[in-house]
N, C-alpha and C positions, 0 to 999 in steps of 0.2 A: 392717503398714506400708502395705501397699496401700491402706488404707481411708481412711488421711492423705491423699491424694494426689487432686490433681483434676485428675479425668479430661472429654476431650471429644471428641466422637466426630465423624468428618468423613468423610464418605459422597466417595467415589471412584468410577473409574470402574468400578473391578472387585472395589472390595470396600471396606470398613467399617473404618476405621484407628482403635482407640484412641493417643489424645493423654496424654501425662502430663507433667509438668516434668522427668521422665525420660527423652523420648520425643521424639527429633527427626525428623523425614521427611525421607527422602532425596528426595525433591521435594514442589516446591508438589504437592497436591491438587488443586487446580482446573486444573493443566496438562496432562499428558502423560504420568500416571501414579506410579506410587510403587515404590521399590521396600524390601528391608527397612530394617526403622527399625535404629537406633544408641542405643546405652545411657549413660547417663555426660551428657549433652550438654545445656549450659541452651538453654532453647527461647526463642526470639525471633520478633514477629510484625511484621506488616508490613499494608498496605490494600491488599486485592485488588478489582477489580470482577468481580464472579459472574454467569454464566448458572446459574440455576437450573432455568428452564423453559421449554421453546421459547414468544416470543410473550410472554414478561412482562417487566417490569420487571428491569434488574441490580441486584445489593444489592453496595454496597460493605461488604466487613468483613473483620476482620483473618482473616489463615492463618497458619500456623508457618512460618517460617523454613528452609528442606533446606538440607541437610549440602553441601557443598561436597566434589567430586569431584578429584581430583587434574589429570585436563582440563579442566578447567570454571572457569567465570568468572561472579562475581556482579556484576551490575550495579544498582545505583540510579540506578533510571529516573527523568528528567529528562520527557518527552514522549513522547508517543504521538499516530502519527500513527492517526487515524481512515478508516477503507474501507469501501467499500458489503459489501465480503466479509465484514467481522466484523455486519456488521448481519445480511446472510444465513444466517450461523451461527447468530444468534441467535434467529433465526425456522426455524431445522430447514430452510431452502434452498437452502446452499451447497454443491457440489457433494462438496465432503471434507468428511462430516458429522463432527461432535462429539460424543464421549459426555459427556451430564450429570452434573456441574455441570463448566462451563471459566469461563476468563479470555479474552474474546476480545484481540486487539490484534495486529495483525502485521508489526509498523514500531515502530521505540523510537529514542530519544537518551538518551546518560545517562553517569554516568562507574563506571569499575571501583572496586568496593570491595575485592574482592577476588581474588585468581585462586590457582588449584590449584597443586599444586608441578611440575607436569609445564608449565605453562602458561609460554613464553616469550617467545613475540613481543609478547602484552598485560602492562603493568602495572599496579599501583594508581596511582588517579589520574587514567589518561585519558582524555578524552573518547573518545567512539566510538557509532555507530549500526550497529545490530545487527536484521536479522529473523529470523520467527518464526513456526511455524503461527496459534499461541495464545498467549495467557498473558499480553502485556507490556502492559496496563493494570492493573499493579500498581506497587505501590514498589521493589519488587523482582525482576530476572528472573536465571537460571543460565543462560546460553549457553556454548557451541560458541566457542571464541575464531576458530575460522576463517569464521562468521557474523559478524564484528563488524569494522568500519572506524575508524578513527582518523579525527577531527575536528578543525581546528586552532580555537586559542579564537576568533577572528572569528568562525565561524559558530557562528550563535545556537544554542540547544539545539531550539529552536520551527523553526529551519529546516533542523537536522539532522533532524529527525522527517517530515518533508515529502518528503527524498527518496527512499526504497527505493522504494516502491512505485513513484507516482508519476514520477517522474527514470529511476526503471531503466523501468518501463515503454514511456516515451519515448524513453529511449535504444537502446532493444532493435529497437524500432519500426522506428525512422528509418534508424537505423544498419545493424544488421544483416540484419532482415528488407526492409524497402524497401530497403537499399542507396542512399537518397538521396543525390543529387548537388547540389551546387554551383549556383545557379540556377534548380532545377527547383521547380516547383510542387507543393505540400501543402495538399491537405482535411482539415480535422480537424474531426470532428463532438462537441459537449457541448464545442464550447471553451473554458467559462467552469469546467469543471469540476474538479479538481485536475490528473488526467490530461490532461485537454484544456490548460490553461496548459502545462502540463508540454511537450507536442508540440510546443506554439509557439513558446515557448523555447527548446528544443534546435533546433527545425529553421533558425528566426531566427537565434541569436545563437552556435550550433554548425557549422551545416553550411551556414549562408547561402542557405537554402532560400526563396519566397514561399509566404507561408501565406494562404490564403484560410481564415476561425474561420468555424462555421456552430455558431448556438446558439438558443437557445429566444425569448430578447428582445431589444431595441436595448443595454439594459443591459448583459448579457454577450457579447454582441457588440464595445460600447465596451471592456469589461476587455482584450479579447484584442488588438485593436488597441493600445490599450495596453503589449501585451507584446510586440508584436512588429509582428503580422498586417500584411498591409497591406488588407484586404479582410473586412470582416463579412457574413455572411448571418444571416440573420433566418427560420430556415425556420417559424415557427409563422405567418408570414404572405405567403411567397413559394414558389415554385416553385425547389427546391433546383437540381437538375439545369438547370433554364435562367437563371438567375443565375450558375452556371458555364461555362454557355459564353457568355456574355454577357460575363465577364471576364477569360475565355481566349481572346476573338475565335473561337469555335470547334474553339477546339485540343484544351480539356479539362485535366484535372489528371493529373500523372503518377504521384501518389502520395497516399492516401486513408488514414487513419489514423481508423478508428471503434471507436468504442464504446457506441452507439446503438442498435445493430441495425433490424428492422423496416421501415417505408417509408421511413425517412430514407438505412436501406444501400443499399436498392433505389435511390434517389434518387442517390449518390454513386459505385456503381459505375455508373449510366451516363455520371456524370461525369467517367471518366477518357481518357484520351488513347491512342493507339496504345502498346503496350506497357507500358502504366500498370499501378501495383501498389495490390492494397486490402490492407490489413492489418485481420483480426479481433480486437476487443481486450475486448470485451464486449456487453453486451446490455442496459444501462440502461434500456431503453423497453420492456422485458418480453418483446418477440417476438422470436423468431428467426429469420428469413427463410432462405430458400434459394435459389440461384445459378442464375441462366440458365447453362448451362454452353454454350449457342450464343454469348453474348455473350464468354465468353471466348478464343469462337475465333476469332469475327469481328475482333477486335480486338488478337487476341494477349494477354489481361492477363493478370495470374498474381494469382490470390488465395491471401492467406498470413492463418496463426494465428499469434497470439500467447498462448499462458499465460506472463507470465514467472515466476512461481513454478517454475513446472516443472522451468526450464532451475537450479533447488538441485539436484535430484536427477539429471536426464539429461546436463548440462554445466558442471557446477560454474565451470569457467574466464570462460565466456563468462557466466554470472550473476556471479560475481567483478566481473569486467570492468568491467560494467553500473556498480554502485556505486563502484568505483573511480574512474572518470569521474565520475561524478555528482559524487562530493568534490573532486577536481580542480577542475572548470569552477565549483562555488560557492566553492571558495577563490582562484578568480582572476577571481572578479566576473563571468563570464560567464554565469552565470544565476542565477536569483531568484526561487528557490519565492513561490508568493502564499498568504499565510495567514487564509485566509476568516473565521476565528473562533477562538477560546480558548475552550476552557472546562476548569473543576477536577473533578479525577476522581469528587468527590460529584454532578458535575453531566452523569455520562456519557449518563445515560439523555435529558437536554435534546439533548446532543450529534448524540445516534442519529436524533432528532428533527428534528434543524435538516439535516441530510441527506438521511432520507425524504422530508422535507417541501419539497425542494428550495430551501431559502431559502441552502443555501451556495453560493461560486463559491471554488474552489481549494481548497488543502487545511484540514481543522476537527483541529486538536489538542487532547487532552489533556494540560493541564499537572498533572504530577503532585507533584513535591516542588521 
């Protein structure tokens, strides 16, 4: 009987899983692991995009279809927002390495196909955006229903996928870690960037902040004014830090929001004001600088980190939080992911490209089905 049967064989991270029409995985392969297969079960596939090998090429191809857990929720993915983190992964950079082969993608929109019989807050049908280490540049992902937000049908699927990262990132920023107030003044560095719009946004049209955008050209300088800003810098052809206080009368910024790192942080922590706050939020410009820690005393400022990934595992509530605002403030028009570019999940690898290569400004999605 076995000889009938065709088999195919799909390399995991921890081991060698034969496929049969017999033979369903209790998860995707290219995600998070497997655990024992189920007997009896017709196999269904779906288009995954593949890391094969740190530094090449992703190959879209289909995988089987996993079993569906009694907590668990299958999604049909809609979009995927695209991040400098899943390019990282894919180049063996990021700092939570991957084992070979995964699905990168860590941001999705999409609606439930199905959910577990334990599962009752989601049902089929609704829209909802969900993150993820890995995995959601496929047609398919299995989520955690307590990972997943309901979306009302005005917001697009393409602007549902724009916000986890993005949106909580901002709002985590602005919010929590600065504490910004009413009035006060925001530096944001790579403003034309997904994150960078994203700070402007919330700090403009949330918390009624003045955002001085500092970005690479007049171009994405324009974008950011556009979304808010009142004030663009130009720093690939001015002096950052003295363009701040040029438009702070010498007062300074009381609150710095980078993701730059390098000569540009150096450049905006001494642009802050007495008791001013810098928020760490990444390191796009490849160096990692290190902190006068005189400068913090002379001034009082408090330098703060931000991973908001983290705050899944260390503070589930206040990661909650994050996204739950994010869906609020887009379903009552008060802010407006910018979506730099489209492209179809055959075309991830262009995608990853138009990122590296810095020709994006906001968030780049994959549309998937």
């Amino acid at each position: 009987m076995l000889d009938s049967l065709k088999i195919k064989l799909f390399i995991t991270e921890d081991r060698a899983v034969c496929m049969t029409q017999l033979f369903c995985c209790r998860r995707n392969p290219f995600g998070e692991g497997l655990q024992s297969p189920s007997f009896l079960q017709p196999q269904r596939a779906y288009r995954s995009a593949i890391c094969m090998e740190v530094n090449k090429p992703l190959v879209v191809q289909d995988v089987p279809s996993a079993l569906l857990q009694p907590h668990e929720v299958r999604i049909r993915v809609r979009c995927c927002g695209v991040n400098f983190a899943d390019i990282l992964a894919c180049q063996g950079l990021y700092q939570e390495k991957r084992s070979l082969p995964f699905t990168p993608g860590m941001e999705f929109s999409g609606d439930v196909m199905e959910t577990g019989k334990a599962v009752t807050a989601i049902k089929e049908g609704d829209r909802v955006i969900g993150v993820t280490g890995t995995s959601a540049m496929a047609e398919e992902y299995i989520a955690d229903p307590k990972l997943l937000w309901t979306i009302p049908k005005q917001v697009s699927y393409e602007d549902a996928a724009a916000l986890p990262v993005s949106y909580g990132t901002a709002i985590l920023a602005l919010e929590h870690r600065a504490q910004t107030q009413p009035g006060e003044t925001v530096l944001v560095t790579a403003a034309a960037g997904a994150t960078g719009l994203a700070v402007v946004d919330v700090a403009t049209h949330i918390l009624k902040a003045k955002v001085i955008a500092a970005a690479g050209s007049d171009g994405k300088c324009n974008l950011a004014l556009q979304k808010g800003a009142f004030h663009g810098v130009n720093y690939s052809g001015t002096n950052l830090r003295e363009e701040v206080k040029k438009l702070t009368v010498n007062k300074g910024v009381d609150v710095v929001i980078d993701t730059v790192g390098g000569d540009i942080f150096k450049e905006a922590l001494h642009s802050l004001a007495w008791e001013g706050r810098i928020v760490v939020v990444g390191f796009a410009g490849g160096t990692i600088p290190s902190i006068p820690a005189n400068l913090l005393l002379l001034k009082n400022i408090s330098a703060l980190g931000l991973f908001w990934g983290r705050y899944r595992e260390q503070d589930f509530p206040v990661f909650s939080s994050t996204l739950s605002s994010a869906v609020l403030y887009c379903q009552e028009g008060r802010i407006q992911p910018h979506i730099g570019a489209v492209f179809r999940l055959e075309e991830v690898n262009e995608a990853f490209a138009h990122v590296t290569q810095r020709k994006s400004t906001g968030k780049v999605v994959i549309s998937i089905t």
